[in-house]
N, C-alpha and C positions, 0 to 999 in steps of 0.2 A: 529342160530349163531348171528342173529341180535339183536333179544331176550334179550340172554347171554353180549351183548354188550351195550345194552341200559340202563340193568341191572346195569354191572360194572359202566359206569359213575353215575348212578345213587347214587349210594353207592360212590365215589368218589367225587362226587359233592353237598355233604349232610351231617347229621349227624356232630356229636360234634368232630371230629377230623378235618375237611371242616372247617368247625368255626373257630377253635382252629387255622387252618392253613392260615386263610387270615386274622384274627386278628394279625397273627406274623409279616405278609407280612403288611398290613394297617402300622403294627409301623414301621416296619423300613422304610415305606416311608416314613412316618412324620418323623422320627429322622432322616432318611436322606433331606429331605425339610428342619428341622429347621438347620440343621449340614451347610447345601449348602448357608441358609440365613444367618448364624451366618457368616462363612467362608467370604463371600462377602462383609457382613458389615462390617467384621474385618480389611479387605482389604480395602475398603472405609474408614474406621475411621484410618487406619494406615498412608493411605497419606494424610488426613486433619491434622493430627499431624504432620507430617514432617512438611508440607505447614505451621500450626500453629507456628511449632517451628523456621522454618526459619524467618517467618515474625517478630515473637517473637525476634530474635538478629540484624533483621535490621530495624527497628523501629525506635530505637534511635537515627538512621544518621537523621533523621528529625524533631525529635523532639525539639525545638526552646527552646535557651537557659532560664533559671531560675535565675531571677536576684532579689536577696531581701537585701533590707535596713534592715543594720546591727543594725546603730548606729550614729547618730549626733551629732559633741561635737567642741568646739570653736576649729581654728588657734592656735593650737602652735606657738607661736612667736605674735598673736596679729594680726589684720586685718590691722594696719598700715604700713606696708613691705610689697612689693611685691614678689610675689614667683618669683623666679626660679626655681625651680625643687624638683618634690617629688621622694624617695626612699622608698620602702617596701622591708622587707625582704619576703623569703619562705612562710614562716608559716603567714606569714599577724599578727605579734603581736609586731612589731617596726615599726615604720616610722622617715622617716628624712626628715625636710624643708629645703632647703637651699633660701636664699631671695637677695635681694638685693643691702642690709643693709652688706652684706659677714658674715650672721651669717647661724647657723647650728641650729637647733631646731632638736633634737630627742624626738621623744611621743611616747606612749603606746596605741595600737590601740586596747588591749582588754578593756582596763578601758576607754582610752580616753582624756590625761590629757600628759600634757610636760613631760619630764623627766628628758635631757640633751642639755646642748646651749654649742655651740663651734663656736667660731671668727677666721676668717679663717688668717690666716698671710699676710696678706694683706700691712704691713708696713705703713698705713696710708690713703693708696690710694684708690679712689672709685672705684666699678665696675661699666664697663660700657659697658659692653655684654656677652655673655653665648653661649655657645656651647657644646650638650654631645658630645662626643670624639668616645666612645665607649660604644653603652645603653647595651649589654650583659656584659660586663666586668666593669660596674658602674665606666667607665671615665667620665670628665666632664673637661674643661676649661672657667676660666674664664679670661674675658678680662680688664684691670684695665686702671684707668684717666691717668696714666704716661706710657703709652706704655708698658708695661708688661703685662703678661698673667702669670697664673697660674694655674697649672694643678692638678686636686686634684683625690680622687678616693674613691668613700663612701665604708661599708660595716658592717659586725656585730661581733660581739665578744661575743659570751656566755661562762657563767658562771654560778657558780651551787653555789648561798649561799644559807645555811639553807637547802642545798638537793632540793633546786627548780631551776628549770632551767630559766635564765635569756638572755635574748639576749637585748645587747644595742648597738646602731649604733656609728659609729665612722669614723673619716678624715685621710685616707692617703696621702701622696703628692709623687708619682712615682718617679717622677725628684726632688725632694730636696722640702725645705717650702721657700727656695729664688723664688722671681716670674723671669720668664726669659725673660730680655728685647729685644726688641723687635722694639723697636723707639720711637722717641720722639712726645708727645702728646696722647690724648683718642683715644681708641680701640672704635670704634665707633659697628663693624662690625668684628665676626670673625666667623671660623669654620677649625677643626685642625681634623688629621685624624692620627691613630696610626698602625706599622706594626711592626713584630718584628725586624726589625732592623733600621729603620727608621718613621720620624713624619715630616709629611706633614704639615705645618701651613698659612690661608690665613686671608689676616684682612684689614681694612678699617679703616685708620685715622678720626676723626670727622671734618666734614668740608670739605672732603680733595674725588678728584672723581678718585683717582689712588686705584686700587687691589694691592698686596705685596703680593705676595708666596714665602715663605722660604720652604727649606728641610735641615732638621737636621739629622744627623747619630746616633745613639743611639752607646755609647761606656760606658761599664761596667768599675765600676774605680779596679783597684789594691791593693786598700788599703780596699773597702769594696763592698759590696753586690749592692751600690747604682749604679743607672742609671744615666748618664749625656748626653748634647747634645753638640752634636757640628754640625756648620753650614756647611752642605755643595756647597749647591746651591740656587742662589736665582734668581726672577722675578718679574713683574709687568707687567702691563698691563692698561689703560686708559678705567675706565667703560662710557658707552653713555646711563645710564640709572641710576637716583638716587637709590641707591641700601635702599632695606625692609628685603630682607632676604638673605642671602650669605649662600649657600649650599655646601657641597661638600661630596663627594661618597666614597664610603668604601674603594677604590683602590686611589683615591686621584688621580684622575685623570679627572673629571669630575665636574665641577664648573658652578653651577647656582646661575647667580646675579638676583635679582626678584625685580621689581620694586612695590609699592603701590597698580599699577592699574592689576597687571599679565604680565606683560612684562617680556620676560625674555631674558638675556643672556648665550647660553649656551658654555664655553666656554671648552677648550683642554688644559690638564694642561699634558699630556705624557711628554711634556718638561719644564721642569718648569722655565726653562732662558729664553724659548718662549712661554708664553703664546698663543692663538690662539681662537678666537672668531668665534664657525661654526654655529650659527645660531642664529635667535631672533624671537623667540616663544611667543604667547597669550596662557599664562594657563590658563584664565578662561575669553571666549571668553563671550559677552556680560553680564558679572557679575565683579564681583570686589572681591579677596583672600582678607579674614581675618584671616586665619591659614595656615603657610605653613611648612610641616617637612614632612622627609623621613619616609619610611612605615621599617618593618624588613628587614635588607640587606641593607641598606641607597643604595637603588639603586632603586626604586617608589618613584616619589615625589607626594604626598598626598596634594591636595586644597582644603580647608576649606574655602566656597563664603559666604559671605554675602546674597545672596540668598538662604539660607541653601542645596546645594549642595556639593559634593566631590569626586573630578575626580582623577583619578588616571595616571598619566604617568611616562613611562621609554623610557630612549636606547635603538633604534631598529636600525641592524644593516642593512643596504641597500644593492643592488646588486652591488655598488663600491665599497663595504667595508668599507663603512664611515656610522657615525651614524647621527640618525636624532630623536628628541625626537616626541615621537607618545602619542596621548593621548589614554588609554587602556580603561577605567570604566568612568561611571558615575553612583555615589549612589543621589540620590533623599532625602537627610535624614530629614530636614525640614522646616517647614515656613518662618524660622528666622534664624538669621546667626549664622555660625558656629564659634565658639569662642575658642574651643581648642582640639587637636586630640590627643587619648593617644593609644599607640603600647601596642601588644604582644611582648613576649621577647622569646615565643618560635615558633608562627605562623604567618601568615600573617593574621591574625585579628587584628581589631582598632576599638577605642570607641572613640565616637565623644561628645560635648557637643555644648548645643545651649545655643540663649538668651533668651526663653522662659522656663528658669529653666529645657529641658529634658535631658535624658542621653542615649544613643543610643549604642548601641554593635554590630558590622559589620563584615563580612570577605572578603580578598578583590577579591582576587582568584574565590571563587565560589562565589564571585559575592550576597552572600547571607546576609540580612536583621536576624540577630536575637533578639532583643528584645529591645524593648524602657521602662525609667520608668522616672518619675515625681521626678525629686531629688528636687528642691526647685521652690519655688513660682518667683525667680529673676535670673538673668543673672549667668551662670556659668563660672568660671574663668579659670578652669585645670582639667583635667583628667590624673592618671595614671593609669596603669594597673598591678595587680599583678604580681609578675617574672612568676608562675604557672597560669596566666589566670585565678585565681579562685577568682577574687578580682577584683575591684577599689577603688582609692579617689578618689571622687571629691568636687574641693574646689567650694565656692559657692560665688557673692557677698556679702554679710552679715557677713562673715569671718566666715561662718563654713566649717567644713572639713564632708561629708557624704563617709560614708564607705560602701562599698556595698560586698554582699557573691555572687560568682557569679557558678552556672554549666553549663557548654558548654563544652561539651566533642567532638563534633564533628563538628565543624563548618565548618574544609573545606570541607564539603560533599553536593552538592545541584547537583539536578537534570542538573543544566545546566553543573556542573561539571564532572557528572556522563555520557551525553547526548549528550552534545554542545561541542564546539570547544573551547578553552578556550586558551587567551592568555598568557603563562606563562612569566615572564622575564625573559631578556635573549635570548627569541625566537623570528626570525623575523617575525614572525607572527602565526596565531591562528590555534591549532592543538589539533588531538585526540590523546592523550597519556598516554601512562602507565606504570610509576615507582615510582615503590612505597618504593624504597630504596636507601640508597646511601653511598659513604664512607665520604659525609662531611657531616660538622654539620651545615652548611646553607643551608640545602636544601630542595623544596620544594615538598612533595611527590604530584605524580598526577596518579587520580583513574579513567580516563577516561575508560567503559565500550566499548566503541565504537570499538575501534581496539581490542578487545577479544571474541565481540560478531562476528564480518566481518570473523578474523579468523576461528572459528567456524564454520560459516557458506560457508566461501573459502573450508577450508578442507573435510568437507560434500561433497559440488557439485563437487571438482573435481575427486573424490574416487567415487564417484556416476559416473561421465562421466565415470570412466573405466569401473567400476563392471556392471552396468543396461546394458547396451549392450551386454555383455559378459552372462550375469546370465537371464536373459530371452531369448536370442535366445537360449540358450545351454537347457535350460528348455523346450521351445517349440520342438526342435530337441529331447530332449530325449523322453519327454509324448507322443509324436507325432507321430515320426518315425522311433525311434529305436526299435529292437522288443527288445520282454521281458525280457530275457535271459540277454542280454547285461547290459539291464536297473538299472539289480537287482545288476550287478556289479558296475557303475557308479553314480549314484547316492548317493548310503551309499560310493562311494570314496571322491565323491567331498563333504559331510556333513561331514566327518573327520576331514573337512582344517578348521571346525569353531573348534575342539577341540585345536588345536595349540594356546598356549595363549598367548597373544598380545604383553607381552615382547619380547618373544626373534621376533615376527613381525619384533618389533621396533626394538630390535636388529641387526636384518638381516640388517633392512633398511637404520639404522643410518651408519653401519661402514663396510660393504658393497655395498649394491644396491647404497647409494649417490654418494661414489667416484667413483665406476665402473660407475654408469650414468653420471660422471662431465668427466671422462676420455673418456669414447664416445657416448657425447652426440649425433653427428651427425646421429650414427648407429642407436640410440631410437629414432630419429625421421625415420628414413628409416623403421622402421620397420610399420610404419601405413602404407606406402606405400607395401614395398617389399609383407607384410604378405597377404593382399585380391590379390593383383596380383597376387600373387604366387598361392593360393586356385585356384582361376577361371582358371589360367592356368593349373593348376593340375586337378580339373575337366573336362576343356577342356580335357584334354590329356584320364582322363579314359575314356569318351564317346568314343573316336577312337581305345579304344584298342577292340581285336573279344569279339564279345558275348559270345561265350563258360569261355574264362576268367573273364569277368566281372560276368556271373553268377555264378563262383564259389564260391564270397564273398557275402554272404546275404543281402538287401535292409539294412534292420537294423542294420548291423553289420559293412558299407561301411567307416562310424564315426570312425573307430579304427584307418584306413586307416591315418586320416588325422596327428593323433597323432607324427609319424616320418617324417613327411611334414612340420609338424608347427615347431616343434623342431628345422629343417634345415634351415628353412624360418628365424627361429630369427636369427639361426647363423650366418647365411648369413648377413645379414641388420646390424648385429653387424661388421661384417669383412668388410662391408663397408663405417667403421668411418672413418678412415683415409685417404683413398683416398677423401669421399667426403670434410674433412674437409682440406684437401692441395686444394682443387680443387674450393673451394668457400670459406673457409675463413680463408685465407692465413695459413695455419696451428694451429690456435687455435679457436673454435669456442667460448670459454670464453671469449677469448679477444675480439675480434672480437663484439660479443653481448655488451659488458663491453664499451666500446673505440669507436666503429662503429655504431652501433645499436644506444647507450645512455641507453641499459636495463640494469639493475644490478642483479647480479648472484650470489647465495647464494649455497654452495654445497648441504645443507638439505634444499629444497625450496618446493611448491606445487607439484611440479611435482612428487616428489619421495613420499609426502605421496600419492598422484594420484594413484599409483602404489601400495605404499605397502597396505593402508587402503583399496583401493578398494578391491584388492586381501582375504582382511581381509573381506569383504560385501558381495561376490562372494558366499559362501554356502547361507545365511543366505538367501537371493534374492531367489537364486534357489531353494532353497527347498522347500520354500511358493510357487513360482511360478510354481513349475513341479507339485507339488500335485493338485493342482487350474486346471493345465489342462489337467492332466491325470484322474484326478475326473469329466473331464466333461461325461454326460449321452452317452453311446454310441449308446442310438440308433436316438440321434440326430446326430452326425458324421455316422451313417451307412442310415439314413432319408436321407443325404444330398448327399451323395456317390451314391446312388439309385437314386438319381434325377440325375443324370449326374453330378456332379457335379464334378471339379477335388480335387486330395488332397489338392492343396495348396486352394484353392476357399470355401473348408472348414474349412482348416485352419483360413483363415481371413473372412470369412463370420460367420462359425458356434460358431469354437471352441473358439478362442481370446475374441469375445463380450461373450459369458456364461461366461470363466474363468478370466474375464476381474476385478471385483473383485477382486477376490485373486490374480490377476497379481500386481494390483494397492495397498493391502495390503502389498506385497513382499515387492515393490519399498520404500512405508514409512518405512518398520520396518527396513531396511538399510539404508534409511536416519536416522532415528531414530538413530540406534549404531552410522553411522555414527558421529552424533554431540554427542555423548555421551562418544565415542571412548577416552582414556587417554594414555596409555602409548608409541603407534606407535606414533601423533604427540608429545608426550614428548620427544622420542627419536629422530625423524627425521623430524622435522619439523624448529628445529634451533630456536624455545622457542622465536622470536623478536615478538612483537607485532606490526607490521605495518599494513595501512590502504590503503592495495592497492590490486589488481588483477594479478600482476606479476606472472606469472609463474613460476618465474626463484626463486623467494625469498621463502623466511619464511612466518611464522604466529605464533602467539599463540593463544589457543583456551581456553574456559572457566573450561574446565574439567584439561586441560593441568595447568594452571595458577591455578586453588587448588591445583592440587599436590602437584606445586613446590614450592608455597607461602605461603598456612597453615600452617605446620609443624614450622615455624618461625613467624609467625604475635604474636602480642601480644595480651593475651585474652582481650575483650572488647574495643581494639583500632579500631581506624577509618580503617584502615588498615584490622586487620579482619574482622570487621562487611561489608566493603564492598566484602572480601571476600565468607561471606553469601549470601550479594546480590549478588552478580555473581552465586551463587547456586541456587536461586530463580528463578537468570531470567533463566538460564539450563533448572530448571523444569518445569517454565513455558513456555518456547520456545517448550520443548518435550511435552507437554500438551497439549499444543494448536494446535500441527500437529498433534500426535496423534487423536484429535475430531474432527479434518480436516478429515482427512483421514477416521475415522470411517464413517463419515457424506456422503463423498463421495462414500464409498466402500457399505453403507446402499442404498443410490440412483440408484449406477450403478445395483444392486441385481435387486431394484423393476424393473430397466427398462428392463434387461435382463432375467430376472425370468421366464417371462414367455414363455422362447424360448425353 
């Protein structure tokens, strides 16, 4: 028989069919080796493309602006007139001088050469101050030798001879081409502010150390389309300071006299029969202003020092309700003094000019530096800014005018913006924030990551405090010490609770679980309480019942038991919301936290996604976790049983450190979803982006904030590209736990490996 046996393998283990048969077997391991290499590098090269391609659309928020000289060509109007003020249209292919001579000069900024001059109606009289009025809506007044002012308003007119389209600049005058008097003698000092129904005017006699505020009413005439004024209120005020520059702010309520050296007066103009003087301010505390004008929003005033510096300050409103002006920024921009500041007209970016011929492009917001260039060899006189940012003039002394093409598509984006705290106007102080939209058109968005990244990471650990308690002891109870039988039902029940998808989670959670948990709160917190009493007293109580009963339910199967325990145990703790909340506070525990406390209470706050994410975390834990310790070797649990040892002393001696890995993998891969998690915080979490710990409130998270933001950001705006980044930083926040976590789960292995 042995023989006959030795035989058969012989013949089996030989010969051209043997051959034939492990050369089949040899290929498919190779074609399954390269299949398993290709598969893995595929996978590897698939997320270095995402990674590639994210970093590919947020690149650009750092990339520093492109600033190149267009074109050099004389002063329109001649180097002999002083400027007053430059106009560009759109397209950067008209400009207009206005000087101070009261003439208009329109040039051709693609050729480079004058085109049209217009004398403004003046009746005779000299100018003798300037004020824009309004720089988005190209007002502008000037101030004339006989106490009149004049209100003008530049703009363009195209036309189309010879089938080419032509844009030439032109003068309107709002209020009529009479200048509107005002008193007798030179406007030394003015600045006028427009609203639709009324026009704020303040001005400075020459010679003379009295302020004059008038308000006018705007009244439409009857007979035509035109705008007139009429007086309605007036004031004055006694300046204690030679006044350099008289400001006044977009509400016309807010009046800064500045003297030569930065002194300033800031004074309350809310009443304008009462003027009011609340402060006297150093804007440019050991230096001395050579440029001083309001940034976009005429509510920053912008200091251009002779030390080539420029600070930035607004109204901040105090804890009595009164303002006080704060300085916000200081830019560094260079050696030599700063000579003239030209605005955005759609952002809070400014270009600065020195006396060392540079040209500087700034923003003021993020705080960020983007590009300097070398306009001329001598002192610069003016900078304006394209309406689209995509442009300046700047006039030079020599009397040319340098034209520059500018790209800055994303200026307000800088890490400190993105990172830091950042004080926005308006705000009493410096904050992490995030709105990136709004229903007006002065508004500035802000892209603070800070409060999206906190959220993210809030709604993680507290869905984490529920699930990891719940999902690893339930784990060790089941691998443990449930018998088999049982196992083979609970386990594939609780893995089911991940097929439930996460909408209607959130569903449940948004428009349910919040107002059932705002309506009794008190019960949700009784239940940490009532439920472990309740257990312990319930296991108390089975210990006392005879042993004949008690072994009628198997060791393993004793777990079922608890299932209509817990059930009554919640109901309980829920049934006593009401009492406890008459009983402690005073019948409404919102109020009471809201009013008493100082917490503020949001109905979709951490707490309910606590509840509902966790509950969402719960299989995914447990599943990793049961298999981890019901796969541990048993005859190291029956090695240790045999030593005397008790169950539970194996439990925490043997089982937990071997399966102690894949416990510790569970916990990540539910943090993990956790921070990955979209539509449960989209629904129930109240979408606020705050930067706090509160319990009681909202958050918004990074997955949550693409949802809702994508679908609407504009392609290639600052706005979406920071939306990219927020996707980056996702995958790089789950990245880097992820190789945490491996790093660690690799360690725990070698240590406990060998037990």
């Amino acid at each position: 028989m042995s023989h006959s046996v030795d035989n058969a393998l012989d013949k089996a283990l030989s010969g051209p069919a043997f051959e034939k048969r492990i050369k089949r077997r040899n290929l498919r391991d190779y074609l399954s080796k390269i299949g398993i290499s290709v598969g893995g590098l595929g996978i590897i090269g698939a997320v270095m493309l995402i990674m590639f391609f994210l970093f590919y659309v947020v690149l650009p928020l750092f990339v520093p602006a492109h600033i190149e000289k267009h074109q050099t060509f004389a002063l329109p109007g001649g180097a002999g007139e002083a400027t007053l003020y430059y106009g560009v249209d759109e397209y950067q292919t008209s400009g207009l001088r206005f000087t101070q001579s009261g003439n208009a000069y329109g040039f051709d900024l693609v050729k480079g050469r004058a085109t049209t001059q217009e004398m403004l109606p003046l009746n005779g009289a000299q100018v003798t101050s300037f004020t824009v009025v309004n720089e988005l809506k190209s007002v502008m007044a000037f101030g004339l030798s006989t106490g009149e002012i004049l209100v003008a308003k530049y703009g363009y007119s195209v036309t189309y001879p010879n089938n080419v389209k032509t844009i030439t600049p032109k003068v309107t005058y709002p209020f009529g081409e009479e200048p509107i008097k005002l008193a007798d003698g030179a406007i030394e000092h003015l600045a006028v502010r427009e609203s639709d129904s009324e026009v704020r005017i303040v001005y400075q006699l020459k010679d003379s150390a009295e302020i004059k505020v008038m308000l006018f009413s705007k009244v439409e005439s009857m007979l035509s389309d035109s705008i007139q004024l009429e007086e309605d209120t007036d004031g004055s005020l006694q300046a204690s300071l030679p006044t350099q520059w008289l400001l006044l702010d977009s509400l016309g309520r807010n009046l800064y006299n500045i003297d030569a050296n930065g002194k300033t007066e800031y004074i309350d103009l809310s009443d304008v029969s009462s003027p009011q003087v609340i402060e006297q301010v150093e804007l440019a505390q050991d230096d001395k202003p050579s440029v001083v004008r309001f940034l976009l929003g005429d509510y920053s005033i912008m200091v251009g020092t002779e030390k080539g510096k420029v600070y930035q300050w607004f109204p901040v409103r105090q804890a009595d309700n009164s303002f006080k002006l704060q300085r916000i920024r200081e830019f560094d921009v260079s050696q030599s003094a700063i000579t003239s500041i030209g605005i955005e007209k759609a952002r809070k970016g400014f270009a600065v000019t020195d006396a060392n011929g540079q040209f500087h492009l700034l923003h003021s917001t993020a705080h960020r530096y983007l590009g300097t260039e070398q306009a001329a060899d001598v002192s610069l006189n003016r900078v304006v800014m394209a309406p689209r940012a995509n442009g300046a003039l700047v006039e030079t002394a020599k009397g040319n005018l340098v034209h520059y093409m500018i790209e800055n598509e994303h200026p307000d984006v800088s890490l400190e913006s993105l990172w830091g705290k950042v004080w926005y106007e308006g705000y009493e102080e410096p904050s992490y924030t995030w709105q990136s939209s709004s229903a007006s058109s002065d508004f500035e968005p802000k892209f603070s990551l800070m409060p999206l990244t906190w959220g993210t990471i809030k709604a993680a650990l507290y869905s984490m405090l529920f699930a990891v308690p719940i999902a690893i002891l339930a784990a060790i109870y089941t691998a443990f010490f449930m018998d088999r039988q049982t196992r083979q039902w609970v386990k594939p029940s609780v893995e089911m609770i991940e097929a439930l998808p996460t909408v209607i989670l959130g569903f449940l959670a948004g428009l349910w679980l919040a107002p059932h948990m705002e309506a009794n709160l008190p019960g949700f917190f009784a239940i940490f309480i009532v439920l472990p009493l309740g257990i312990i007293l319930f296991g108390y109580g089975w210990t006392k019942l005879p042993k004949a009963i008690r072994q009628k339910v198997p060791v393993g199967r004793r777990a079922v038991l608890m299932i209509p325990v817990i059930i009554f145990l919640g109901w309980f703790a829920l049934q006593l919301s009401s009492p406890l909340e008459n009983a402690f506070f005073n019948g409404d525990m919102r109020h009471w936290l809201t009013y008493s406390a100082g917490i503020d209470f949001d109905q979709r706050n951490a707490m309910v996604i606590g509840f509902a994410m966790g509950f969402a975390l719960i299989p995914t834990i447990f599943s990793v976790a049961e298999d981890a310790i019901y796969n541990v070797p048993s005859y190291l649990v029956n090695g240790s049983l045999a030593l005397g040892a008790s169950g539970w002393q194996t439990l925490v001696g043997v089982v937990i450190p071997t399966a102690s890995p894949g416990i510790f993998s569970a916990i990540m891969l539910g943090f993990g979803r956790g921070v990955g998690e979209t539509m449960i915080v989209l629904m129930a979490s109240g979408n606020t982006p705050l930067m706090n710990t509160n319990l009681f409130e909202g958050m918004r998270t990074l997955s949550a904030n693409l949802a809702v933001e994508m679908p609407e950001a504009e392609v290639a705006s600052s706005h979406y590209r920071v939306l990219f980044l927020s996707g980056l930083v996702l995958f790089i926040f789950t990245f880097f736990f992820n190789t945490l976590a491996e790093v660690v789960r690799q360690r725990m292995r070698r240590k406990y490996g060998s037990l």
